[in-house]
Structures are given as structure tokens and as C-alpha cells.
C-alpha positions as CSV (number, residue, x, y, z in Angstrom):
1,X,73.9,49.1,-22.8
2,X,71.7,50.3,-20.2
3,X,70.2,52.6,-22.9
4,X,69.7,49.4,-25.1
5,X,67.8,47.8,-22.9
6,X,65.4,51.0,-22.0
7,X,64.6,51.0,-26.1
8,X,63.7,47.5,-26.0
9,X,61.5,47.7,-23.1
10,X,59.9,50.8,-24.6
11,X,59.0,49.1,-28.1
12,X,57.6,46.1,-26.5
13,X,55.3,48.6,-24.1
14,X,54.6,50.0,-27.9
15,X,53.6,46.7,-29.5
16,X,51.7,45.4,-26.6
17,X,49.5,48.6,-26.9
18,X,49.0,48.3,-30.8
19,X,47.9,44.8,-30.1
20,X,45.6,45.7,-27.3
21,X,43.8,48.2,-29.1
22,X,43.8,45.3,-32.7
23,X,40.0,43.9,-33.0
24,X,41.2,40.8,-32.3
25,X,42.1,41.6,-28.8
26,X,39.4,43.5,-28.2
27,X,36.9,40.5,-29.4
28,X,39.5,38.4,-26.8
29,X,38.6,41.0,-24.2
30,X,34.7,40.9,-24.4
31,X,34.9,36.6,-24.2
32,X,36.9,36.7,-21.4
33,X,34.6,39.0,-19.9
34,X,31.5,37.0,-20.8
35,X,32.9,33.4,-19.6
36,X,33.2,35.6,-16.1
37,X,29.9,36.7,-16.4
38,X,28.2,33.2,-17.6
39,X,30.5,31.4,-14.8
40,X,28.7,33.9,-12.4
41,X,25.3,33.2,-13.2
42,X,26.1,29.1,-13.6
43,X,27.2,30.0,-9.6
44,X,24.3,31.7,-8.3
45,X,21.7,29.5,-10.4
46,X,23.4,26.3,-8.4
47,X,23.4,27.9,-5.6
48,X,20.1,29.5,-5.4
49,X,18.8,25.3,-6.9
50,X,20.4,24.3,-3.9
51,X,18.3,26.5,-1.7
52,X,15.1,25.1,-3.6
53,X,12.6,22.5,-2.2
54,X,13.8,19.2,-3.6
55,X,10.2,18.5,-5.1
56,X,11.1,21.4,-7.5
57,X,14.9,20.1,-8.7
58,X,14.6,16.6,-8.3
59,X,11.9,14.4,-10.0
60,X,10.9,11.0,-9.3
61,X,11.6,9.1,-12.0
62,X,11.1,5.4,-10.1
63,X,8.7,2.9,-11.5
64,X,7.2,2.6,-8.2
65,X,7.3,6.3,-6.9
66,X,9.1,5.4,-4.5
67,X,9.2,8.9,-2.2
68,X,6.7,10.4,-4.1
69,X,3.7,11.0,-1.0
70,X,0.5,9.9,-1.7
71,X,-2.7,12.3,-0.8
72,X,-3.4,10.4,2.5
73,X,0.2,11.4,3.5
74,X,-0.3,15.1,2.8
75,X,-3.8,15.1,4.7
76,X,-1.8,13.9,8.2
77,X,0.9,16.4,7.6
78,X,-0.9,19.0,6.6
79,X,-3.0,19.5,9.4
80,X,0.0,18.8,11.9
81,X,-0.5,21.6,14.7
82,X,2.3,20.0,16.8
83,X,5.8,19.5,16.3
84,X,7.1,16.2,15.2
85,X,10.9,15.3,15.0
86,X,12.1,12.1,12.6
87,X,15.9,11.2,14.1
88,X,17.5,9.3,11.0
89,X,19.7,6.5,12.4
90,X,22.3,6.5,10.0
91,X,26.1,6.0,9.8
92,X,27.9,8.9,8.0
93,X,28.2,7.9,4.2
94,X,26.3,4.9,4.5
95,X,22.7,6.9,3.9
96,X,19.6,5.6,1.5
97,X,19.4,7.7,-1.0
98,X,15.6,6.8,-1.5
99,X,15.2,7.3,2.4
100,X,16.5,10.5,2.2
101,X,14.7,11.9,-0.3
102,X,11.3,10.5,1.2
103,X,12.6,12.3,4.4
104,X,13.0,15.4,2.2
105,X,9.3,15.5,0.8
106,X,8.0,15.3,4.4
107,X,10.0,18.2,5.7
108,X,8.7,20.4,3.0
109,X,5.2,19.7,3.6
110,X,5.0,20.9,6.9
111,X,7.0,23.3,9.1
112,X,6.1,21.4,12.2
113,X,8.1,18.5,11.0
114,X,11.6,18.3,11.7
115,X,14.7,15.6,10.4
116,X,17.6,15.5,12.2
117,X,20.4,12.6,11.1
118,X,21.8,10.8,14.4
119,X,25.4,9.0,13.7
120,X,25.3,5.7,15.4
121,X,28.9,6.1,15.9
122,X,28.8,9.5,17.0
123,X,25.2,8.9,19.8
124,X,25.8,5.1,20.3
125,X,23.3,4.8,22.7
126,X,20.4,7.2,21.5
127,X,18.2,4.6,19.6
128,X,17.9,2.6,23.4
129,X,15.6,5.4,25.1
130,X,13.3,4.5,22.3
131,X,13.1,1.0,21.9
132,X,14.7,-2.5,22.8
133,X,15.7,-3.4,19.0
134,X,18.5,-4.0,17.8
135,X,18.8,-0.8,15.9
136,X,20.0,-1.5,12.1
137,X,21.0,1.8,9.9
138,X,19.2,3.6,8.3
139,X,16.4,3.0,10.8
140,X,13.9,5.9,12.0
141,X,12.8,7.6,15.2
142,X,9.6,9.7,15.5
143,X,8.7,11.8,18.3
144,X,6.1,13.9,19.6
145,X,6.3,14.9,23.4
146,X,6.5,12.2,24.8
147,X,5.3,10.1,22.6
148,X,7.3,7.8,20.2
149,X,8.0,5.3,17.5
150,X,10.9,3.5,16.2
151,X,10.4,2.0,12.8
152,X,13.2,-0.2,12.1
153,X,14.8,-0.9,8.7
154,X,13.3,-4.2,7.8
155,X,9.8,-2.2,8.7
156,X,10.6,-0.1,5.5
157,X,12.0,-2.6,3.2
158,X,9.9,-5.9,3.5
159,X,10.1,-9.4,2.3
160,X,7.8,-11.6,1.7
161,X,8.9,-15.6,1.4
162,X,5.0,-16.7,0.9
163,X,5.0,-15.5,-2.4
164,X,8.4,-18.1,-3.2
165,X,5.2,-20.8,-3.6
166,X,3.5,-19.3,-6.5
167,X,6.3,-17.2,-8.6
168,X,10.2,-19.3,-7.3
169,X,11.0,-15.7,-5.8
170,X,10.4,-13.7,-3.1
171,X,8.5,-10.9,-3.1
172,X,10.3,-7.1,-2.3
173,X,8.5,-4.0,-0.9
174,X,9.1,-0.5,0.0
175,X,6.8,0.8,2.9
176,X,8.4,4.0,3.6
177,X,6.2,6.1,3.7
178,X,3.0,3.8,5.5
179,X,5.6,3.9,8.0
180,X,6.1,7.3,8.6
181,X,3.1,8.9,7.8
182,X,1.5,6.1,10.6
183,X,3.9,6.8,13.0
184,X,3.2,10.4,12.6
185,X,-0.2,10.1,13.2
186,X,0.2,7.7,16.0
187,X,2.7,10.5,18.0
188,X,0.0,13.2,17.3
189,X,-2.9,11.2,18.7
190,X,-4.3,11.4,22.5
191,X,-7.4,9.0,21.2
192,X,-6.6,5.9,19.1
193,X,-9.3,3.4,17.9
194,X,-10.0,0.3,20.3
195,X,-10.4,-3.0,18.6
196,X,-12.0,-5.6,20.8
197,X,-10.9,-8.8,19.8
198,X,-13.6,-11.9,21.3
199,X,-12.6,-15.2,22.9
200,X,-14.2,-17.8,24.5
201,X,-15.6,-19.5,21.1
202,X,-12.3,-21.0,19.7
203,X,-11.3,-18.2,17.6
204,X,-8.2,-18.3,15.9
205,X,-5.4,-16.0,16.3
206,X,-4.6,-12.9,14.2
207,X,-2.2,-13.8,11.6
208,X,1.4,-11.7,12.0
209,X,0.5,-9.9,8.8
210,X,-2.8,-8.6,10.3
211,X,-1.6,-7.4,13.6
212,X,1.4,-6.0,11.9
213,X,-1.3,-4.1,9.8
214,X,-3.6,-2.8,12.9
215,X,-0.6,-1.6,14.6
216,X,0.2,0.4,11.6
217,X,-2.5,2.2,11.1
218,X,-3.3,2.8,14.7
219,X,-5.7,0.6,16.1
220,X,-5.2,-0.6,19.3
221,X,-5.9,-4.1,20.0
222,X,-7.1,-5.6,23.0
223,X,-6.9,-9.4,23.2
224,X,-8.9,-12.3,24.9
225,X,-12.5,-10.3,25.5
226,X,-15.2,-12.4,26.8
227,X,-18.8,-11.7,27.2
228,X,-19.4,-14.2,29.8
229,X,-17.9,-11.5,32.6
230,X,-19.5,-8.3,31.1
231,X,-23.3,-7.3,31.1
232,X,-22.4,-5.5,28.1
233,X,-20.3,-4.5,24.9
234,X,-17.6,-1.6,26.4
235,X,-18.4,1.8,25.4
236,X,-15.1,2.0,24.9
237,X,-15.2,-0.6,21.9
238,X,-14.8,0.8,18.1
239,X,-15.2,-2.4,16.9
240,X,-15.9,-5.6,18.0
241,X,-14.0,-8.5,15.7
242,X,-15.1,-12.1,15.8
243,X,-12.2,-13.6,13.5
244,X,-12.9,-17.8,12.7
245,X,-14.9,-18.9,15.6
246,X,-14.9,-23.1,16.1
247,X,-18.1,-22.9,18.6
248,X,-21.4,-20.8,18.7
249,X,-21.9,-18.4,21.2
250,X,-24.5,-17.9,23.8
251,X,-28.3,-16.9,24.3
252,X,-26.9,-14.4,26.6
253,X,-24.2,-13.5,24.4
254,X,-26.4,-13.1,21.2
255,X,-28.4,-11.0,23.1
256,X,-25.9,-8.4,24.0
257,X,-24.4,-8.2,20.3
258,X,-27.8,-7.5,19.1
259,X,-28.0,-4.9,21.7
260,X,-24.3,-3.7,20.7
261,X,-25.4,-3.4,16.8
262,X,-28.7,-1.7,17.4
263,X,-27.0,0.7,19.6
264,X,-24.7,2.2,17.4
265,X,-22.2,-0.7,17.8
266,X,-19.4,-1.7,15.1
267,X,-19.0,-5.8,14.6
268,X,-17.0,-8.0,12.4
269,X,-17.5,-11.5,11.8
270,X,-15.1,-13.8,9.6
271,X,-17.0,-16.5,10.0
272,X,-17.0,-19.9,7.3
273,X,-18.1,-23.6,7.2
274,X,-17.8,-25.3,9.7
275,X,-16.1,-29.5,9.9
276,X,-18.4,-31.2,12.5
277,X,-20.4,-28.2,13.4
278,X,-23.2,-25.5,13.2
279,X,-23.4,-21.5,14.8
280,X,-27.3,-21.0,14.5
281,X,-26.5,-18.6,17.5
282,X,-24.0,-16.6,15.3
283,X,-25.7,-17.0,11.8
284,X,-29.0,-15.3,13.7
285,X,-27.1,-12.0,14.0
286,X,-27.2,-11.9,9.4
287,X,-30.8,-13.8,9.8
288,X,-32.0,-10.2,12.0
289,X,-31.4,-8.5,8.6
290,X,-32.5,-10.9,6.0
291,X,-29.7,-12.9,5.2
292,X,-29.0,-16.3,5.5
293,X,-26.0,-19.2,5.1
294,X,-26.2,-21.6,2.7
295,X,-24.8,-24.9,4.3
296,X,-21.8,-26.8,2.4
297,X,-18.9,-25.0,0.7
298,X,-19.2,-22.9,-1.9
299,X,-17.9,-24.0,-5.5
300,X,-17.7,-21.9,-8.7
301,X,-17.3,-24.1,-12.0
302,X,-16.4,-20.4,-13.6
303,X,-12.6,-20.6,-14.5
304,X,-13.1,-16.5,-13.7
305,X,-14.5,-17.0,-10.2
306,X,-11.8,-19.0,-9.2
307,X,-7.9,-18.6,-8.4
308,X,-5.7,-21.1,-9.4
309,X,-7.3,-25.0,-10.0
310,X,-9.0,-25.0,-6.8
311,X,-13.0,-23.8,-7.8
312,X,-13.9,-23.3,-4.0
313,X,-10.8,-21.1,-3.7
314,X,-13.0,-18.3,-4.5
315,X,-11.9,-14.9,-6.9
316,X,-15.6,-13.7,-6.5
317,X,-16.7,-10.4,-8.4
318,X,-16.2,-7.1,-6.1
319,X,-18.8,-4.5,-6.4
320,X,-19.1,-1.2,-5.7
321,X,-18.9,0.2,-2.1
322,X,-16.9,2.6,0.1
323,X,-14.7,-0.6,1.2
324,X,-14.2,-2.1,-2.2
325,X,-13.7,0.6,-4.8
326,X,-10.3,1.3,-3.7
327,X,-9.9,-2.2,-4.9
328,X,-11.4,-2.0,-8.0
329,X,-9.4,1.3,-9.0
330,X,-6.2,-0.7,-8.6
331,X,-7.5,-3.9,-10.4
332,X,-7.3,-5.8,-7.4
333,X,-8.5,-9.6,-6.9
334,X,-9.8,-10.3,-3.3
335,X,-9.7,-14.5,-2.6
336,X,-12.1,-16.1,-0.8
337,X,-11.0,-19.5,0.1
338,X,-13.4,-22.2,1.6
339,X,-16.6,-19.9,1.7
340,X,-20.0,-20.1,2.9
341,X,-23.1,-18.4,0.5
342,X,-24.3,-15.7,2.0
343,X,-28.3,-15.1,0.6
344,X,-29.5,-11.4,0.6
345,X,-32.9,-11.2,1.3
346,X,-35.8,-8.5,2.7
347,X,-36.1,-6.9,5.6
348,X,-38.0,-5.4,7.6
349,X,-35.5,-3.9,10.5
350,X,-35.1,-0.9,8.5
351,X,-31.1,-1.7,7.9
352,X,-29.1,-1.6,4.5
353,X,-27.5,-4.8,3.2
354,X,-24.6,-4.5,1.0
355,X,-23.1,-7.0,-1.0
356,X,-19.7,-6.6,-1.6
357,X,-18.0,-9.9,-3.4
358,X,-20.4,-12.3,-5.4
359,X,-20.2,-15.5,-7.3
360,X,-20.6,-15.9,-10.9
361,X,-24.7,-15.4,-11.5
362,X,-24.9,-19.5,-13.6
363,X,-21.8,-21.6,-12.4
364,X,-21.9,-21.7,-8.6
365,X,-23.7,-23.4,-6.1
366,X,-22.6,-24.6,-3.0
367,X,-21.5,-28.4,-2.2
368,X,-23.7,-29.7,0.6
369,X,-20.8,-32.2,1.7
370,X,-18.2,-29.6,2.8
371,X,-15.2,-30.6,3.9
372,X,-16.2,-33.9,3.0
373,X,-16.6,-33.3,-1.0
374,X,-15.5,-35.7,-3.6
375,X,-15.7,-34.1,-6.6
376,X,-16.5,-30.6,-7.9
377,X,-19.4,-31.1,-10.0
378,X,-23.0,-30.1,-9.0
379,X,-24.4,-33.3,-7.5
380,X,-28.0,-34.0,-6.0
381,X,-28.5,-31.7,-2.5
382,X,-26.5,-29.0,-4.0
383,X,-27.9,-25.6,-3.9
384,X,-27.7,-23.4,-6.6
385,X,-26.1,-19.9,-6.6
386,X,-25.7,-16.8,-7.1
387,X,-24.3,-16.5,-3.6
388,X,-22.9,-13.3,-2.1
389,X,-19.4,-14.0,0.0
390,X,-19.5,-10.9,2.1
391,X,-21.8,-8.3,3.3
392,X,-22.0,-5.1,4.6
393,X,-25.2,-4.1,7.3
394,X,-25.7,-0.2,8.2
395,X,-28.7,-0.4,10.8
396,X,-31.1,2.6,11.4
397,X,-29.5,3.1,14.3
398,X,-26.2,3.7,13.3
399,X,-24.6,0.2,13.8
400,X,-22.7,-1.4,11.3
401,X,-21.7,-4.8,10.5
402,X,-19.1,-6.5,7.6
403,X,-19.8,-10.6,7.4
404,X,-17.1,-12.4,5.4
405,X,-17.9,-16.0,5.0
406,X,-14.9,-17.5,5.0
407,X,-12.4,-18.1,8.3
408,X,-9.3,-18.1,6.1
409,X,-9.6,-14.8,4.3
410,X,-6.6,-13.3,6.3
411,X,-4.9,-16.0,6.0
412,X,-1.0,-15.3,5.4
413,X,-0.7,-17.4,2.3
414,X,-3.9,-16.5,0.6
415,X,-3.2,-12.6,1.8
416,X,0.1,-13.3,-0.4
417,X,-1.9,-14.4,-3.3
418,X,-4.0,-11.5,-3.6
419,X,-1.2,-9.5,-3.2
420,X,-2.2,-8.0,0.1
421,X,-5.9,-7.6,-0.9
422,X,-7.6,-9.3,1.3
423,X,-5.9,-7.4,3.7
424,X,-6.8,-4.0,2.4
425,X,-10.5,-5.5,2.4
426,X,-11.0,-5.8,6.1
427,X,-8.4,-2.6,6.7
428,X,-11.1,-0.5,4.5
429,X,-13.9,-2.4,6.3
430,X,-12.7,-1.1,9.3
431,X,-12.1,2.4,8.4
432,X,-15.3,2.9,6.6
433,X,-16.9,1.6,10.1
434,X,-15.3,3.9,12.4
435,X,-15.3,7.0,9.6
436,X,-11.3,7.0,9.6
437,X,-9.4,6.7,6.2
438,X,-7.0,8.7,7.0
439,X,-3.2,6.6,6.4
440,X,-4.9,3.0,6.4
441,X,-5.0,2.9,2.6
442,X,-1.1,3.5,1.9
443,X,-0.3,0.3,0.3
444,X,3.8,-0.4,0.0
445,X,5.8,-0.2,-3.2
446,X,6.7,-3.2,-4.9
447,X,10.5,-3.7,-5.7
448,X,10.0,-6.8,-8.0
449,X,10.4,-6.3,-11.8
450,X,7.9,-6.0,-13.9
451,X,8.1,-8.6,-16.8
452,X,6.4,-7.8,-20.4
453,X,4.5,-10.9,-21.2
454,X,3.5,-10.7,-25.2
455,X,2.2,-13.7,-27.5
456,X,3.9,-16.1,-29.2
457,X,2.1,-14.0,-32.2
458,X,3.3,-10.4,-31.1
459,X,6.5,-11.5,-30.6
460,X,7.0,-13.3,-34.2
461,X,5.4,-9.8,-35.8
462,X,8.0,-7.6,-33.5
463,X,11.1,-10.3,-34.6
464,X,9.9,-8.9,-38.4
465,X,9.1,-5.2,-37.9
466,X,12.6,-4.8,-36.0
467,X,14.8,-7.6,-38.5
468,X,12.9,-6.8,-41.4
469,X,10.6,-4.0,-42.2
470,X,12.8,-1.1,-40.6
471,X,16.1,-2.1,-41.9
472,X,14.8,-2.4,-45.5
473,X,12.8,1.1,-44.8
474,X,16.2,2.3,-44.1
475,X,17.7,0.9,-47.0
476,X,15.5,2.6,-49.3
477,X,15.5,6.0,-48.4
478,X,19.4,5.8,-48.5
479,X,19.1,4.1,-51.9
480,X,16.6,7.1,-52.8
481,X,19.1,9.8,-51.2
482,X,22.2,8.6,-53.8
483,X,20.1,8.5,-56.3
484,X,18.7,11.9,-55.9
485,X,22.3,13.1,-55.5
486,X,23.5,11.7,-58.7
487,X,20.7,13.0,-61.0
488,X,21.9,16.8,-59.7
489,X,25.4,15.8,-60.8
């Protein structure tokens, strides 16, 4: 028995070596071999991908680019030569993708830059030694010695209800990286811009959107100035603003502006018609350079001058400038509601007048009654246009000055309409004035969808190419194919 069982071990041995050494086993062999090998390089190619910036594996593919960094973004970081860490409030499992991935692209362009996730759950008191908020996840944290920033989550995605009015719906935006790359540059800064805001003449407040703005890209504000107690502009002051002024100002105070501008001094003015009163005192600061203010309101009768059905809210034509071409690249509309005509004329004070938004050259002109106007339509007293809406002064000696004409240009509602124009008008006004542009022209994302709006007649020619045409193309070549076949039969 036991002898019987040795044999039949011994000839199975036998026929598993005959098979071994049978081509088919030996083609077995080599693709087991093979799927080891290709299931090794599948490994180290995932693994050495996972090692690999994320700007070389993963492509952004968003309609809006959402973290894809803009040129501004990369200047900042760049030239970082301090370190700057971005804490990432965020509950485990519970990240932003899109976040994330924006944080990503910053800490590959600098090595100075540093993200570190902090788990609300796990540090519930962290987010306090930086700021008061109610911290919401996936909010941010930048630091610098001891300088910081908290940028909360409704900072990054905003909403604005304004725009409800005009489309039923409210409008959605992604400012990450403004956010970021402002904060950044506000923790790396030891000498931020001073904006000098005048009082004393009835102006009217900065609207939320605009002092949101300023704070963003670094400017900081100081509130309630008043000539009457100073015997001069600060030398301290980047820029004087005069926003919507009820009242004129003084002798005294004319004086010291004029002194401020030919000085080397940065001014401006948002200044429109007035109801039941007249700023000679102001208006002499454009008259020192050859322009002047046509009285009334403006009006343009052409249906491409105007937003809306309103013809004095004004859509004038931008031209070509440091401020405005940033506009006109992105086919952007700035509107000019309830303006005064600004006339260009000569000069002898050695400056350089700009105009940067004018009326239609044949169908404006401005209504002498203002406020008080009855009807739209050019009417005896009226005087005729061309008028320019804002203006840009560089004096010889180094002063600059941007006149808008209207009070209401930053105006939350009409900001909306322009779809933040307006905003970006005075933003690049003031960068161009103080030589910054650095940050200040990262615009936010939109979220909203993008409709396709085609005729009536595109869309009755599509309904026939795609029911019609193609189908019966179809047909045909597979009625040609059978055909074809059968004739080689």
C-alpha cells in the first residue's frame, strides 16, 4: 500500500514537470511575470504622482478658474522673503475641495509659505487669539510675526442680494484668492497706503462694498479729516478722497488743496449736481487745469450711452488709460448715474488732462433743470455735448487728481449693475495714483451660470440641422453602405 501511494506521488511529480516545461505553461509563466512587473510600475508611477506638485496632476477644468492664481497673485508670493503661515479652520472630512486646492497652488509657489489644517474640534479655541468672529469652517488664518488676518468663510464665498432687482436671483462669487493673496500682502507689510477721507462739507459715507474693497487691498482709512484744524494736507496722506460733498469748501481750504496737488499731492473728488446748491470753491480745483462743469444733469438720448430706460443713468464710452483698460480688456461697462459734463479745455499750468468716460459725440447734452427735469428731450437752455464724465489730471509737479462727476458712482446698487465696475474704476484710480497694482485688480469668480441666449432664428435653424439634416445624412450613408454590400454579393 505504502508502495502504491509512493508511485502515485512520483507520477504526479512527473506530469507536473512535463506540464511545466509545455509552451503553454511557459507563456502562463512570462504573463504572470509581466502583470507583477506592470502592477510595479502602476505603484511607483502613483506614488511618485502623488509626490508631484498638484499644478502638474490636477488641471483646472472650472468655468471660472476657480484656484487657478492670477499673475498679480504670483508677483506677491514670489517675492515673499518672510515666512507666512495659512492655518485652515476646518473640521476633519468636512474640507472644500476648491479651498484646498487653491491652498495647494499657493504652497507651491513659494517655499516661504506654509498651510497647516487646524481641527476646530481638535484646537477649539485657536481661531479666538486671532479674531472675535464667530469662526465658521473652512475659514482661514494668515500670519506673519505678529501680524495677522482672519478671513472668514462668507469673505471667500459672497453673495450679493442687489443684483435680485435686475435678474430674480442673487448673484454668487468666489473671492478666494483676493482674499489670500491680500491678506498675504497685508502680514508682509510694515508701510500700508493712508487714505485720508475729508469731512466737514456733508460728505456721504463710504458704501460697505467700498470700505470692504479698501480694506482688501490694503489701504488704510482714516475717517472724519478736517482742514479747518490743520495748516496743511499730512505728509503722511497717499490720497486725499472727497466722496459726494453737500456744501463747498473754504478760501482757506481751496488754498491748501491747491498747495496739496502742486506739491506732489494725490486727490479724489466724486463730486455731481447738486439739488439747491453750487461748489464754485470745489469746481475751481478742475477750472486751475482747464476744465469746467456744465450745470444741469447730463442726459444721453443714445440707447448705447445709457443703462436701462433711464438716459441720465449714464453707460458712457471708456477710453484708453492706465485706470480704464483693465476695463476694457474684460468688456466691462462703468455706470455713471446722475452726472455732471465735465468740458476739457487748454491749459496753461503745464498739467495733463485725461479723459477717461465720455458721452456719445451727437445725442447728449445736459438738462439745465436738474433734479427738477420734466422730460428728457433737449429743451431751450440746454447745453449741448460731447461731455466728458471723468477725468484724470497729472500736474508737472507730480500731483495727480481723478474727478468723477457723479456722487453716486459707488453706489451699492449701481456698483451691482456694473457688476463691480465702478468699483474696479476708482480701486485702479487709486493704484495708478499711488504707483501700486499689485493684488488690487483680483476681481472674484462668479458662481452664477452662464445662460446661451440665441435667436428665435438660430434656434429654428439648430431645431432642423439636429431633427432633420443629420438624421437623414445618417440615413443615407447607411442606405449607401447596404447597397454597396449587396452589389459585392
Amino acid at each position: 500500500m505504502k508502495n502504491s501511494l509512493q508511485n502515485q506521488w512520483r507520477a504526479a511529480l512527473a506530469r507536473n514537470r512535463q506540464a511545466l516545461t509545455t509552451r503553454t505553461a511557459k507563456v502562463g509563466g512570462y504573463s504572470f511575470v509581466l502583470s507583477l512587473v506592470v502592477l510595479a510600475i502602476l505603484i511607483a508611477v502613483n506614488v511618485l504622482a502623488s509626490k508631484l506638485p498638484a499644478s502638474w496632476t490636477q488641471w483646472d477644468i472650472s468655468a471660472a478658474q476657480l484656484y487657478s492664481l492670477t499673475s498679480d497673485t504670483k508677483v506677491v508670493v514670489t517675492n515673499l522673503q518672510q515666512d507666512v503661515t495659512i492655518y485652515w479652520i476646518s473640521q476633519a472630512g468636512q474640507e472644500d475641495t476648491v479651498i484646498q486646492k487653491l491652498l495647494d497652488r499657493y504652497a507651491e509657489l513659494s517655499d516661504h509659505i506654509t498651510v497647516e489644517k487646524k481641527d476646530p474640534d481638535v484646537y477649539p479655541t485657536f481661531a479666538q487669539q486671532y479674531t472675535d468672529e464667530t469662526v465658521a469652517n473652512n475659514s482661514l488664518v494668515v500670519v506673519s510675526g505678529d501680524k495677522s488676518r482672519y478671513i472668514g468663510y462668507d469673505n471667500i464665498y459672497q453673495y450679493d442680494t442687489n443684483s435680485y432687482y435686475t435678474t430674480g436671483s442673487v448673484s454668487q462669487s468666489f473671492d478666494g484668492e483676493g482674499q489670500i493673496t491680500s491678506a498675504i500682502d497685508y502680514v508682509v507689510s510694515t508701510d500700508l497706503p493712508q487714505v485720508y477721507l475729508l469731512s466737514g462739507h456733508g460728505e456721504a459715507a463710504l458704501s460697505d462694498t467700498f470700505s470692504d474693497e479698501l480694506q482688501r487691498a490694503n489701504y488704510d482709512t482714516v475717517e472724519d479729516f478736517s482742514l479747518l484744524n490743520v495748516d496743511a494736507v499730512p505728509d503722511d496722506c497717499d490720497v486725499l478722497l472727497i466722496n459726494a460733498p453737500t456744501s463747498d469748501i473754504s478760501d482757506e481750504e481751496l488754498t491748501m488743496l491747491r498747495d496739496y496737488l502742486t506739491g506732489g499731492g494725490k486727490l479724489v473728488v466724486l463730486s455731481g449736481p447738486q439739488k439747491d446748491t453750487d461748489l464754485p470753491n470745489l469746481k475751481a480745483l478742475l477750472s486751475d487745469y482747464g476744465v469746467t462743469a456744465a450745470d444741469g444733469v447730463v442726459v444721453d438720448q443714445n440707447r448705447d450711452y445709457y443703462a436701462f430706460t433711464a438716459p441720465y443713468v449714464l453707460m458712457p464710452e471708456i477710453q484708453s488709460s492706465d485706470i480704464t483698460d483693465p476695463l476694457k480688456d474684460g468688456d466691462y461697462h462703468v455706470i455713471v448715474p446722475i452726472a455732471a459734463g465735465l468740458t476739457v479745455g487748454e491749459t496753461d499750468s503745464g498739467a495733463t488732462v485725461t479723459s477717461l468716460l465720455e458721452t456719445s459725440p451727437d445725442n447728449s447734452f445736459s438738462k439745465a433743470a436738474g433734479y427738477a427735469m420734466t422730460t428728457y428731450d433737449k429743451e431751450d437752455g440746454d447745453i449741448d455735448g460731447p461731455f466728458s464724465l471723468a477725468v484724470t489730471v497729472e500736474d508737472a509737479a507730480g500731483g495727480r487728481m481723478l474727478w468723477v462727476a457723479s456722487d453716486y458712482l459707488l453706489d451699492d446698487m449701481y456698483n451691482s449693475y456694473s457688476s463691480g465696475a465702478n468699483l474696479d474704476f476708482v480701486m485702479n484710480g487709486l493704484s495708478w495714483m499711488i504707483g501700486d497694482t499689485d493684488a488690487v485688480s483680483i476681481r472674484s469668480k462668479s458662481l452664477d451660470y452662464n445662460y446661451l441666449t440665441i435667436s428665435s432664428s438660430s434656434a429654428a435653424w439648430l431645431k432642423v440641422c439636429m431633427i432633420g439634416i443629420i438624421p437623414v445624412g445618417f440615413l443615407l450613408l447607411g442606405v449607401d453602405e447596404v447597397l454597396r454590400r449587396r452589389k459585392k454579393v
